[in-house]
C-alpha positions as CSV (number, residue, x, y, z in Angstrom):
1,X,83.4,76.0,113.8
2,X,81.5,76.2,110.4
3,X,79.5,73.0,109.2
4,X,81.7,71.9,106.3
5,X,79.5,69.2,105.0
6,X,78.3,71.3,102.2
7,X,81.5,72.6,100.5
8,X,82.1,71.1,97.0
9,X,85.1,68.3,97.0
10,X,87.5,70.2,95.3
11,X,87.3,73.6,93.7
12,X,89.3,74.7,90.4
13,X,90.8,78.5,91.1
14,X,92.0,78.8,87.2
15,X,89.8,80.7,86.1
16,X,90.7,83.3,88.4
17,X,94.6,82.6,87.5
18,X,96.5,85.8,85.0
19,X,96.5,83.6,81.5
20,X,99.6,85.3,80.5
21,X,102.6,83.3,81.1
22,X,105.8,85.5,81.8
23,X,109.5,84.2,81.3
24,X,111.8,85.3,84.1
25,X,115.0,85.4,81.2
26,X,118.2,84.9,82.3
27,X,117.6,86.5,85.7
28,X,116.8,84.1,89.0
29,X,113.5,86.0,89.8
30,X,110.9,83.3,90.1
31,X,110.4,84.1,93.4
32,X,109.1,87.4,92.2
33,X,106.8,85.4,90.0
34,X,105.6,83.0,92.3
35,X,104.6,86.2,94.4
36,X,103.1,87.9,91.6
37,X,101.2,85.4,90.6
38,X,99.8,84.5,94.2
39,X,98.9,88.1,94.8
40,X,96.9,88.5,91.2
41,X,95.1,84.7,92.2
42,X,93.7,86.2,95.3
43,X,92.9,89.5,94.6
44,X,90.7,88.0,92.3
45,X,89.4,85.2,94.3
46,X,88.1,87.9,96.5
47,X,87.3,90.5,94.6
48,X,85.8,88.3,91.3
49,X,87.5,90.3,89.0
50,X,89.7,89.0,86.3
51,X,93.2,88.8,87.0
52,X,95.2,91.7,87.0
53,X,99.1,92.1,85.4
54,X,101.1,92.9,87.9
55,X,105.0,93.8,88.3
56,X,107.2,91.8,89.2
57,X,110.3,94.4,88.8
58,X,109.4,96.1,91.8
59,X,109.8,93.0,94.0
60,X,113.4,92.6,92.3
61,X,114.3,95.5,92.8
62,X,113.1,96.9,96.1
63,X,112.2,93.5,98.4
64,X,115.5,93.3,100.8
65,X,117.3,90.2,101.5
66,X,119.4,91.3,104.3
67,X,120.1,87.4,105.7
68,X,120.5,86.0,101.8
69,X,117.5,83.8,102.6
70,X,117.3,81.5,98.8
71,X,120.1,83.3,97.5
72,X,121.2,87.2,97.5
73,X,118.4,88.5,96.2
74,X,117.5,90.0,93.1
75,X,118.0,88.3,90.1
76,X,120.7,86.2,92.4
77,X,117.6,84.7,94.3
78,X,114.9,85.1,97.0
79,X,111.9,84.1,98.8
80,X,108.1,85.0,98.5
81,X,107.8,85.7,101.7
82,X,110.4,88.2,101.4
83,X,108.4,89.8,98.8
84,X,105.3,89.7,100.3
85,X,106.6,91.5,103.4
86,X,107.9,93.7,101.1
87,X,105.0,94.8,99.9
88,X,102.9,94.7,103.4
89,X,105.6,97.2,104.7
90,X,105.6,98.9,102.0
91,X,101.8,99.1,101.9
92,X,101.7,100.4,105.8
93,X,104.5,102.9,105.1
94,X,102.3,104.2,101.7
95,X,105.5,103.8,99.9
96,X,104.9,101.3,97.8
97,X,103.3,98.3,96.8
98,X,102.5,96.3,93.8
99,X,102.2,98.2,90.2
100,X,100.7,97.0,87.1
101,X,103.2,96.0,84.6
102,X,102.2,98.1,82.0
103,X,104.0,100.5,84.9
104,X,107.3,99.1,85.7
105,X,107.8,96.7,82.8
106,X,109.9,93.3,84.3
107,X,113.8,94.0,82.7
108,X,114.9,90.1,83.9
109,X,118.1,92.4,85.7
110,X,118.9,93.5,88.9
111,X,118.1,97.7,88.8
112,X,118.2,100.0,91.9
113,X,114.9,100.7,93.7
114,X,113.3,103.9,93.6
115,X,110.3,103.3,95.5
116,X,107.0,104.9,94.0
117,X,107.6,104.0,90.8
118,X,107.4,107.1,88.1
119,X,105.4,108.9,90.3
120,X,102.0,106.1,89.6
121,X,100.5,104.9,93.0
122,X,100.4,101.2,93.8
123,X,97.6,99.8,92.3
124,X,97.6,96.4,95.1
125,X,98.6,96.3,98.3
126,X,98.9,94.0,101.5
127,X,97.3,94.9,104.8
């Protein structure tokens, strides 16, 4: 096990946070931007890049919610851990992924999924 003496008492992971603050509408997707917004902290924890802008109509409309785990999904309510396994299948099957939102714009309404999304490649994924 690593010596842990040496790390700093707390650390602050703002900076590395997307400044833009989204509203989720009328629709219950905040678990798509809780997972959003978890995915574009650490890609740029680890990358030290500035946050990226990423979608969070592709979760709504493609993550499944087969057992109605926080609701029935889509704008009627999920989990992030749906969404991320979404996106980590999605990632292995090379179907999918996350797209920036300048891509798939969030419509705050439940919309059929059509995976790749206007013919753009995932710009994140999960391995």
């Amino acid at each position: 096990m690593e010596d842990v003496a040496n790390l700093p008492p707390e650390v602050d992971w703002t900076p590395h946070m997307n400044p833009n603050i989204p509203n989720q509408g009328g629709c219950g997707g905040c678990w798509t931007f809780a997972a959003v917004s978890t995915i574009e902290g650490a890609l740029s924890i680890a990358t030290g890049e500035p946050a990226m802008t990423l979608s969070e109509q592709n979760l709504l409309e493609c993550a499944p919610n087969p057992d109605q785990c926080g609701g029935t999904g889509q704008c009627q309510g999920a989990t992030i851990e749906l969404a991320y396994n979404y996106v980590a299948d999605a990632t292995a099957k090379n179907n999918g992924g996350m797209y920036n939102l300048s891509d798939l714009k969030y419509e705050a309404k439940d919309e059929q999924c059509d995976g790749l999304i206007n013919d753009q490649k995932p710009v994140v994924g999960i391995e």
